[in-house]
N, C-alpha and C positions, 0 to 999 in steps of 0.2 A: 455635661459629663461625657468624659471620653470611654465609648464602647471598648469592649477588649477584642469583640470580631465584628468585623462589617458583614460576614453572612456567616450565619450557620444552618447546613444541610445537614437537617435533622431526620434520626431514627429510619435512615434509611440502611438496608443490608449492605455493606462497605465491601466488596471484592479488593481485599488482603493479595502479597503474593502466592501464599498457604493457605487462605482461609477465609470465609465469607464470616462477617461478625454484624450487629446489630450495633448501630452508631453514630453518634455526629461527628462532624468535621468542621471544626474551623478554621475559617479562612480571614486573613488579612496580609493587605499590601499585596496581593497577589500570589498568596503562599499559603500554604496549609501549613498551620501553627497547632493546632490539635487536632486529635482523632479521639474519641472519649464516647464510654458508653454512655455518658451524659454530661453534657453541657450545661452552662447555667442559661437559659435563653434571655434572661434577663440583659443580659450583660452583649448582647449582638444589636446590630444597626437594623436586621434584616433575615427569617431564619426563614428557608425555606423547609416544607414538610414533606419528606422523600417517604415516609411511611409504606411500606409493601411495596417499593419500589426497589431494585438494585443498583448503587452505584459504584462505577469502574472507573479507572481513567482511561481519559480519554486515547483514543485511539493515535496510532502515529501511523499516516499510511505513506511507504515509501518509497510508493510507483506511482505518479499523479502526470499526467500529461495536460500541461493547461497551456494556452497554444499562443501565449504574447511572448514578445514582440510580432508583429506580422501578422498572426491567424486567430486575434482576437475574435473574430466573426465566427470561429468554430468553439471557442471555448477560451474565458477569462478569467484572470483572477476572483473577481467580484463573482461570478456565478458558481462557476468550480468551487470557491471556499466555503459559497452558501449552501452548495449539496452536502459537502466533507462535510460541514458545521450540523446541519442538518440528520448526516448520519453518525454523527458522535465522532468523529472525526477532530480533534485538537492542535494537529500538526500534521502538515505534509510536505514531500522529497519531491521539489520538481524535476522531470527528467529533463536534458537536455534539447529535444526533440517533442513537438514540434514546429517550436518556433521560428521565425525567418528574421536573423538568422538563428541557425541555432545554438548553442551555448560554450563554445567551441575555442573562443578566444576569451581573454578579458576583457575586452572591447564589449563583445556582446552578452558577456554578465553582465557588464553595468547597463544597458540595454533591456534585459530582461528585469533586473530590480529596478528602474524605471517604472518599465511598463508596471510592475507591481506595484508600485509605491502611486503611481497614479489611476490605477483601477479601485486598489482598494484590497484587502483580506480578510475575513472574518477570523480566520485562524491564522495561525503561525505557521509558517514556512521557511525550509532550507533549499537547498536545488543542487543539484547533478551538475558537474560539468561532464564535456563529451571524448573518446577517444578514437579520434577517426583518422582515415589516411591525410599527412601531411600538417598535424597539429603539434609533433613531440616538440617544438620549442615552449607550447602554449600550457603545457602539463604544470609547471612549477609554479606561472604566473597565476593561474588555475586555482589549482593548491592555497597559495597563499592569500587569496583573494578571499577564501571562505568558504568552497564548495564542499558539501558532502563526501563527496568520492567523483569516481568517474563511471563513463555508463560506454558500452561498447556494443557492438551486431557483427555474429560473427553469422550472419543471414543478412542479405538488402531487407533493409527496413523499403516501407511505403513509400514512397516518393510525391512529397509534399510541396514542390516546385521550387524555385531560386534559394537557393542557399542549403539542399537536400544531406539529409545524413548520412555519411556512407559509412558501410561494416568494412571490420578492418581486414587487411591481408595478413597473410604470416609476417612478414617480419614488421609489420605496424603492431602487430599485437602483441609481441615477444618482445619490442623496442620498448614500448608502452607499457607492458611490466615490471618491465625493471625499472622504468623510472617511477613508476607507480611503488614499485616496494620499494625503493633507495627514499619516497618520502613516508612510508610508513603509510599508507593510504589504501584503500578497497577500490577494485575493479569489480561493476556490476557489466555483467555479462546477457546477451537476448543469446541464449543459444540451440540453435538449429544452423545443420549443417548446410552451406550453401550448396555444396556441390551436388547431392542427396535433393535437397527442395528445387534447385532449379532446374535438374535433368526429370525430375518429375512430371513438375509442371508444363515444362514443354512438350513432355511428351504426350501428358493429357491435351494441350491447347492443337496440336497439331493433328490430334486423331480425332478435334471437336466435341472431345469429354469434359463440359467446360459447368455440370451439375454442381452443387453443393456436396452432394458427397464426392465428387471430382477432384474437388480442392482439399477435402479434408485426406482424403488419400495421397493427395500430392504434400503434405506433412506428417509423414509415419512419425510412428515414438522412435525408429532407430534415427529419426534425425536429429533428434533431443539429444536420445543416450549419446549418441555421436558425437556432437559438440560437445558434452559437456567431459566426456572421456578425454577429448584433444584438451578441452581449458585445464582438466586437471591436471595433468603432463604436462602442460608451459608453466603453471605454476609452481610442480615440484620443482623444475629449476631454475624458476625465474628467483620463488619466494613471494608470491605478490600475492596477499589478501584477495579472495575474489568473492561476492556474492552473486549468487545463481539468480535471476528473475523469470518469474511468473512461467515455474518448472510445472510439470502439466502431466508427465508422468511418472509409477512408482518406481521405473530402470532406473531414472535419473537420481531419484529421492536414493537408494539404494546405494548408485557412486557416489553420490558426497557424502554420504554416509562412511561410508569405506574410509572417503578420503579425511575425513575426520580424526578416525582410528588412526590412520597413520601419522596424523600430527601436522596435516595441513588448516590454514586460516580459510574455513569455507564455509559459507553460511547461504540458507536459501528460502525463497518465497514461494508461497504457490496463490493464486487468487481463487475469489470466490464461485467465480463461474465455472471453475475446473471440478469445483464439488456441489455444485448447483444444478448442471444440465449435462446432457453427454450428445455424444455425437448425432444420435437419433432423434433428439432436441433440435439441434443444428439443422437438419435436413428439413423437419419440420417446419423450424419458425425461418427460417431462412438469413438474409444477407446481416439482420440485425446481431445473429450468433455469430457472426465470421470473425475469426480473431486468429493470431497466429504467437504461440503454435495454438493448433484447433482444438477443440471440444475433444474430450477422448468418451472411450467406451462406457457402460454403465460399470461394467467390473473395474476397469481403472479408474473410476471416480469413486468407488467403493473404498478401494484399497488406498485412496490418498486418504482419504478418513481413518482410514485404520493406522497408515503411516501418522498421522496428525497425532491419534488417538498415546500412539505409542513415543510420543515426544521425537519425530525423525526429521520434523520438519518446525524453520527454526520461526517464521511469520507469516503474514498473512498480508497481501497487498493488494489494491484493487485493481492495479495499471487501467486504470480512468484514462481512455483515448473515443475524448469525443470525435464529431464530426454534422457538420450539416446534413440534414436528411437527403438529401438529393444526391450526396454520396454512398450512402448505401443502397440506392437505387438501382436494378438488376433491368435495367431496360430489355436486354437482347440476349436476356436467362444466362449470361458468361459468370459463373461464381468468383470467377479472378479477379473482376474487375471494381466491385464494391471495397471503398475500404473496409480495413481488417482489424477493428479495434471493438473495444464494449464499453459503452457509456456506465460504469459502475460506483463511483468513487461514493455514494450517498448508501449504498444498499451492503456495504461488506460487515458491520459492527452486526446488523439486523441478524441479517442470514447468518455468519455464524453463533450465535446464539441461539437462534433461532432451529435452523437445521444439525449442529454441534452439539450446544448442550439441554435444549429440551426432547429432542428429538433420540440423538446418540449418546447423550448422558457425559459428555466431555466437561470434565469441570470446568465452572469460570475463572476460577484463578489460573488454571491451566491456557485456556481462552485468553484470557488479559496478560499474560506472557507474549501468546502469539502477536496481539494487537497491537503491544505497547510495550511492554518492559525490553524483549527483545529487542524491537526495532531503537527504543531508546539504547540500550547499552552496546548495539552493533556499530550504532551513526553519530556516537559521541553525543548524547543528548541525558546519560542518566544521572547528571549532576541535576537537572533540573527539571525531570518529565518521567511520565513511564509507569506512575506506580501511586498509590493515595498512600502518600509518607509525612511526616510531619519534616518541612522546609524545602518540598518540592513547591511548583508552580502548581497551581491549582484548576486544574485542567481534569474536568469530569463532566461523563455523564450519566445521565440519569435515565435509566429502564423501567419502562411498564413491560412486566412478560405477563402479565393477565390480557393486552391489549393483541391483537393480530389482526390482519388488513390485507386487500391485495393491490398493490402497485396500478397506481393509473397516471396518466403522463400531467393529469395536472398537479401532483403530487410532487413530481422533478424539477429541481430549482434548477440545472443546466440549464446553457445556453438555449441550447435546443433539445427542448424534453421528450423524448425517443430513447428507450433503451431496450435492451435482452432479458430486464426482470419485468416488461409491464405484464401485468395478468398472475405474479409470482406472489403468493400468500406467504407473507409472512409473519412469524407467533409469535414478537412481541414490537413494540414500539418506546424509538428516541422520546421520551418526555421532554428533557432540557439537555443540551451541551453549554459548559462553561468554558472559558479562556480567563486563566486566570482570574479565576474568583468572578469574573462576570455573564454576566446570561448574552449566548450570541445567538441562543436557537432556543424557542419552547414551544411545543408541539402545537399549544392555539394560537402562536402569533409568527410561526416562520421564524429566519433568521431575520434577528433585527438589535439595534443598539449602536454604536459607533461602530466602523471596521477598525479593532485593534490589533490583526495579529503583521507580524511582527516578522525579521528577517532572522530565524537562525543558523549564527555560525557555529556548527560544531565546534566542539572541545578534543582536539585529535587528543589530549591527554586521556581524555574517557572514551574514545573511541572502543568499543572492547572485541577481543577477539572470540572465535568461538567456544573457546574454554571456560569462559567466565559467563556463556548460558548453555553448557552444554546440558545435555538431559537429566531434567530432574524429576525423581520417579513420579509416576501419576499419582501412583497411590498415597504419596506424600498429600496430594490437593485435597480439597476436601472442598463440597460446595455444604456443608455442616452449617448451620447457623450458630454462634457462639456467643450468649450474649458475654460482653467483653469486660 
């Protein structure tokens, strides 16, 4: 006899984009075919029992640095997607960088989906191509080839050897938007001002101020606000879509804010470690916190919560930049010289739940915007992700918030499990992540089952802009239980 579902995730609380409800979910072919306060269980291949469990979709995180072609040895498909998988995680936006080479031509797309296709995915992935000096013939072939968008540094990025990324000049950046808007497309932006961080730094490295809070002074917020002031001006007259990344302070949350009002396409990230630890953390734990831009204040970590709280900020991304341990090594105490990233991709779903909505009472359906519906409907993905809808893909995970734990490194499926959350308690726990109706992660057995995920190409038809999530009242969310 043919079932009507190959699995039903039963009676667990369903995080709605309104409303948390009490519910099963069926799934077949890879697609959520009902949502029903009751199901016949009869009639499935397979139910699982989520009871006092909450389940969301799955996460879309759309800053992942996974480091193939070339720097498989710092971070891979196969392990990066077992963290993501692992942190509820369902899809992730490769950046361009920092691969060798990196993403830059179509050449080295097909290069980098190679190296994926033969490492392997647990989840689903799209990827970034890059906008750097002396690419603008590469932008359309780029485009057409299937990328997300494009990714830019208007700051020198790290310096990762042969084939390195460079941030762009003025007229590569201004050339670059316009052909970015003439294809309808988003420019993702690292913004901090070069001229600002690097007369900084010097002038710390040459007066042998070379501490951790050295560095972290050597990237003030007026370097953020700053950059992101100039991108907004090339964009009012460029016209070019831009998404702000892993923004770190509230000046900056505040400009795109503005520039929204006025009727620009502007959408932005903040990650979790911006509302996880502050500066005085940083100095503390040392080169493992160093990230750029840096850890800010405990009041400006406050106030990004309060900006979150208030619908100002549009998602949540982990910018996952591994590294071998022997690069964050501080041999000769110079804080410049450790790379400058956070191994995070596995720990962003936890923590904001965790520290967001049991903690600050932030609802989860409000939560699951950040997580997922927006990063779906910004990156052309909410034809088929984003949301527990009936004839989405069926991409969920499943929450224990009764469960909390504190982070130890055997716990981290990375390459090299070293991160900025070990020792960091958090109040609930991933039970399972699904991909498409199939189990790729369950809390007692790791990531495990085939690697099925999967290359996607956005749908620039659903690409959306920020109008179409802009703020929807809080008060509207409810984490209410309804049975449905």
């Amino acid at each position: 006899m043919t079932k009507e579902w190959e699995l039903i995730v039963a009676g667990g609380r369903v995080v709605l984009p309104d409303r948390v409800v009490i519910a099963d979910i069926g799934i077949k072919g890879g697609l959520i075919t009902a949502v029903s306060d009751s199901l016949d269980r009869m009639l499935a291949e397979e139910v699982y029992d989520a009871s006092g469990k909450f389940v969301m979709p799955g996460a879309i995180d759309v800053h992942v640095h996974l480091d193939e072609p070339g720097l498989g040895h710092w971070e891979g498909f196969k392990t990066g997607s077992a963290a993501l998988a692992a942190g509820g995680c369902t899809t992730f936006i490769d950046m361009p960088l920092n691969g060798i080479p990196p993403t830059v031509t179509e050449e080295a797309l097909r290069l980098k989906l190679k190296a994926a296709a033969d490492s392997g995915s647990y989840v689903d992935y799209a990827l970034w191509g890059g906008l750097v000096p002396g690419n603008a013939a590469d932008l359309r072939p780029l485009a057409e080839a299937g990328v997300a968008g494009f990714k830019a540094f208007l700051s020198a990025p790290s310096d990762t050897g042969e084939g390195s990324f460079l941030n762009v000049d003025h007229r590569t950046l201004v050339e670059g938007m316009e052909t970015i808007a003439a294809m309808d497309r988003i420019l993702a932006l690292h913004a901090e001002s070069e001229p600002i961080v690097s007369r900084l730094a010097q002038s710390k490295k040459q007066a042998g101020a070379v501490t951790m809070r050295d560095y972290l002074e050597s990237r003030p917020p007026e370097a953020e606000t700053e950059a992101v002031r100039y991108a907004l001006e090339l964009a009012a007259k460029t016209g070019c879509s831009l998404h702000f990344v892993h923004i770190s302070t509230p000046g900056a949350v505040r400009l795109i804010t503005e520039a929204k009002r006025s009727g620009l396409d502007v959408s932005l990230e903040t990650c979790p470690h911006y509302l996880a630890f502050t500066a005085e953390d940083a100095v503390r734990i040392g080169s493992e916190a160093k990230c750029s831009p840096p850890l800010r204040s405990a009041e400006e970590r406050e106030e990004m919560w309060r900006l979150i709280a208030e619908d100002r900020i549009d998602m949540i991304a982990s910018d996952h930049s591994p590294c071998p341990p022997e690069l964050k090594a501080v041999p000769d105490g110079n804080y410049f010289g450790p790379w400058g990233g956070i191994a995070g991709a596995q720990q962003t779903l936890e923590l904001m739940i965790g520290e967001g909505w049991k903690k600050r009472g932030i609802p989860l359906p409000q939560l699951a915007k950040l997580l997922s519906e927006n990063p779906a409907r910004r990156f052309g993905l909410r034809g088929r992700k984003g949301a527990i809808e009936q004839g989405l893909e069926a991409d969920l995970v499943i929450i224990d918030t009764e469960s909390s734990y504190v982070l130890s490194r055997d716990l981290l499926y990375y390459r090299h499990p070293h991160s900025l959350y070990e020792g960091f308690r958090f109040e609930c726990k991933v039970a399972a992540t699904l991909l498409r109706g199939k189990f790729v992660y369950e809390a007692d057995a790791g990531p495990s089952g085939p690697m099925t995920g999967r290359w996607i190409k956005p749908d620039v038809s659903q690409t959306g802009t920020t109008r179409q999530f802009s703020s929807r009242s809080s008060a509207a969310l409810s984490d209410r239980i309804i049975q449905t």
